[in-house]
Residue, then its C-alpha position, 0 to 999 in steps of 0.5 A: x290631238x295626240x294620241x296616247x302612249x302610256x309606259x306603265x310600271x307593273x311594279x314589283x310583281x303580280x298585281x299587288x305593287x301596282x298603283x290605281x294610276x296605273x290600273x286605270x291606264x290599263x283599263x283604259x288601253x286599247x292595245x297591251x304590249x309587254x315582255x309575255x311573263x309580265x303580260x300573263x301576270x296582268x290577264x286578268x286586268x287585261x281581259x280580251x284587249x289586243x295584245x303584242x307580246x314577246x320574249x326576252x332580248x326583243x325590247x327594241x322590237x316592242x318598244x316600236x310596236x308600242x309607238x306604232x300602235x300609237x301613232x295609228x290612233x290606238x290607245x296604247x300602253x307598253x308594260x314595264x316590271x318594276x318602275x318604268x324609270x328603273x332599269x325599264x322601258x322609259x329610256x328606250x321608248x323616249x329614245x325612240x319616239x326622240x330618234x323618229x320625231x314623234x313628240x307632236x303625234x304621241x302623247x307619252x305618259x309614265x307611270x311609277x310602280x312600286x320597285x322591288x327595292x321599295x317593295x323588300x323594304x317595306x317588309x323587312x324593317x327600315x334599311x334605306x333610310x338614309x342615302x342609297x345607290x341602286x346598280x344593276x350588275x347587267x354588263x349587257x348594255x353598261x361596260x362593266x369597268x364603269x358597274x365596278x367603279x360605280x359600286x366601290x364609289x357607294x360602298x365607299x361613301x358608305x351608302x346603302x346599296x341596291x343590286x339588281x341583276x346580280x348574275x346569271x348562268x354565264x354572267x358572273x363577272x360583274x357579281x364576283x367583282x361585287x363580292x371582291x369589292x365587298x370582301x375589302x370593307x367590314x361586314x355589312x348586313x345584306x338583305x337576299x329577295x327573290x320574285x318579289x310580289x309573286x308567290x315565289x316570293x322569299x326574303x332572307x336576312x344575312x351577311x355580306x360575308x355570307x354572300x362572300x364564302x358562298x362566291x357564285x354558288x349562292x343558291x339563293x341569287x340569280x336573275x330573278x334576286x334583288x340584293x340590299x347592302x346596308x351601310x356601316x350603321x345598318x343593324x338588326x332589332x331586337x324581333x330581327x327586323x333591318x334598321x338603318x337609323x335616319x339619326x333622330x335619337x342621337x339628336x333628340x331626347x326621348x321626349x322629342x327635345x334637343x339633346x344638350x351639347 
């Protein structure tokens, strides 16, 4: 019988964006392993398992100890922030256990989290309701001519826009690419959220014009930031929620008949 790997979403931070699916999968986890952050957030559930954890930049290094762990017969799960399919853990665990032939000695099993994407707009109003792009701005591991092109595509195609991993300390290209490509539409409404989940928690209401004159000294966005650009009919309610229309009233009375034509 194989034996179990689950790469298990956290979610948006903490422990209030997980789902049962995936507490039960640590609960059930023999062995944790995790980035330390994620880990210590997630101790109380944990309890007194056996844990490997490590720090930034040694992904490669857990993933493995995550299969090794695995393929000794020991129920494992790898912890991945947010979603393990967005900007995680699934990838490279796939990769690996693909790269090593393991698919008839492991059993891999996903398991979705909350986003922080999904988690700041379920508090802020509805921004994403229609068609939306998602881009890390990381030029680590994705060349940054292919980030920028992807991001005047969906600012093009007037999609609402998720960016994660906007800058860092000496990582500032990529965003001021995003705020060039900004500058050269019309203003937008742009959500801020940083440490999503945590205590630290703080989300803000602006404009991409905003973002544009404040350049990289925006005190408000680092690695830790997830920004949200609404598209051309995103707009503010009247109580200073974000609206992004799905299209019902243009096309429905009130009453919930069709408008005449």
């Amino acid at each position: 019988m194989a034996k179990k790997l689950y790469i298990l979403s956290s979610g948006a931070g903490g422990t209030k964006y997980m789902t049962t699916e995936a507490i039960e999968a640590l609960k059930e986890c023999e062995v944790v392993v995790g980035y330390r952050n994620y880990v210590k957030e997630l101790k109380e559930i944990i309890g007194e398992k056996e844990v490997f954890m490590s720090g930034m930049t040694k992904e490669i290094v857990r993933c493995q100890e995550a299969i090794n762990y695995a393929v000794e017969g020991k129920t494992t799960c790898i912890i991945s922030n947010g979603d393990v399919n967005v900007f995680g853990m699934a990838t490279l665990v796939t990769e690996l256990v693909d790269e090593q032939g393991l698919w008839e000695d492991i059993e891999i099993i996903s398991i979705a989290g909350v986003t922080s994407f999904l988690a700041t707009a379920s508090q802020i109003g509805a921004p994403i309701s229609q068609d939306f792009a998602v881009i890390s701005l990381s030029d680590k591991l994705t060349d940054i001519n292919i980030i920028d092109k992807r991001v005047r595509n969906s600012l093009d195609a007037d999609m609402i826009l998720g960016i994660y991993n906007p800058k860092s300390k000496k990582r500032i290209l990529p965003y001021q690419n995003f705020l060039k490509a900004l500058s050269e539409g019309k203003e937008r409404i742009a959500i801020i959220a940083s440490h999503v989940g945590r205590d630290k928690e703080k989300i803000t209401v602006t404009t991409t014009t905003d973002l544009i004159e404040q350049d990289i000294s925006h005190p408000e966005i680092t690695m830790s930031t997830l920004i949200i650009v609404g598209n051309s009919q995103t707009k503010l309610t009247s109580n200073g929620l974000v609206l992004t229309p799905r299209g019902y009233l243009n096309k429905y009375e009130m009453s919930g008949e069709l408008k005449e034509k």
